[in-house]
C-alpha positions as CSV (number, residue, x, y, z in Angstrom):
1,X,-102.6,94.9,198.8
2,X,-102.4,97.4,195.9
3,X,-103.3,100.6,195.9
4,X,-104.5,102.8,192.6
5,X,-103.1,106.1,194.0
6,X,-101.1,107.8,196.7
7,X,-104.4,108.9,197.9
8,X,-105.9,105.8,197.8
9,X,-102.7,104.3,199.8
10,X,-103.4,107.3,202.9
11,X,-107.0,106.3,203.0
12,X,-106.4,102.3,203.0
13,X,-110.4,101.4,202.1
14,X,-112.1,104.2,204.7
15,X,-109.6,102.6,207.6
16,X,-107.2,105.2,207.4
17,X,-107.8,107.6,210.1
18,X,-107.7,104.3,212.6
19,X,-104.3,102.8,210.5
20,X,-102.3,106.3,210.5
21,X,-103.5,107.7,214.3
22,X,-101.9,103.8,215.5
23,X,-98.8,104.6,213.4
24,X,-99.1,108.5,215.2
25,X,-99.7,107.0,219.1
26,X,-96.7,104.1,218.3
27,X,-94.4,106.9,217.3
28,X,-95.2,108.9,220.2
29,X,-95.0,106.0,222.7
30,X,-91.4,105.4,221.3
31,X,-90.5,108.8,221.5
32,X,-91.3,109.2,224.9
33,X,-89.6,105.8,225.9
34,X,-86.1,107.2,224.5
35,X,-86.4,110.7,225.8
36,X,-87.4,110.4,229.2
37,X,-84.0,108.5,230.4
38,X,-82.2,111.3,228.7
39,X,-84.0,114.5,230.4
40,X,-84.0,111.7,233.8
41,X,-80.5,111.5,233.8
42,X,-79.9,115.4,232.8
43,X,-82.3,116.0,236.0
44,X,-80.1,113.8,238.1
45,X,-76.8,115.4,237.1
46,X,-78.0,118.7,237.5
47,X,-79.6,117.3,240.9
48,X,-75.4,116.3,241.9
49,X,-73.7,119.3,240.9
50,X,-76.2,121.2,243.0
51,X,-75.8,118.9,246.1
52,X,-71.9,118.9,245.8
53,X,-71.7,122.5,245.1
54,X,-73.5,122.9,248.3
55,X,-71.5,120.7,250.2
56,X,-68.2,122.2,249.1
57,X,-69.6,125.4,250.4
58,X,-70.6,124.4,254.8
């Protein structure tokens, strides 16, 4: 498929807004699939040095 413009290309034949909003939710999906076991296992770290500092301490 051709396109005549850039603009043309961004509104892809009045199916735009559903084309780039799937593009938006996939990117968002993904971004949340990589970031949540990095702040998970920042949690759990934290979560040990807590629990060993207070058992160095009784």
């Amino acid at each position: 498929m051709s396109f005549e413009s850039f603009s043309d290309f961004l509104v892809m034949g009045k199916h735009g807004l559903y084309v780039w909003s799937a593009y938006g939710i996939c990117f968002i999906v993904l971004a949340i699939n990589v970031l949540t076991p990095f702040f998970a296992r920042r949690r759990y770290l934290q979560q040990e040095a807590r629990r060993l500092r207070r058992e160095s301490i009784t």
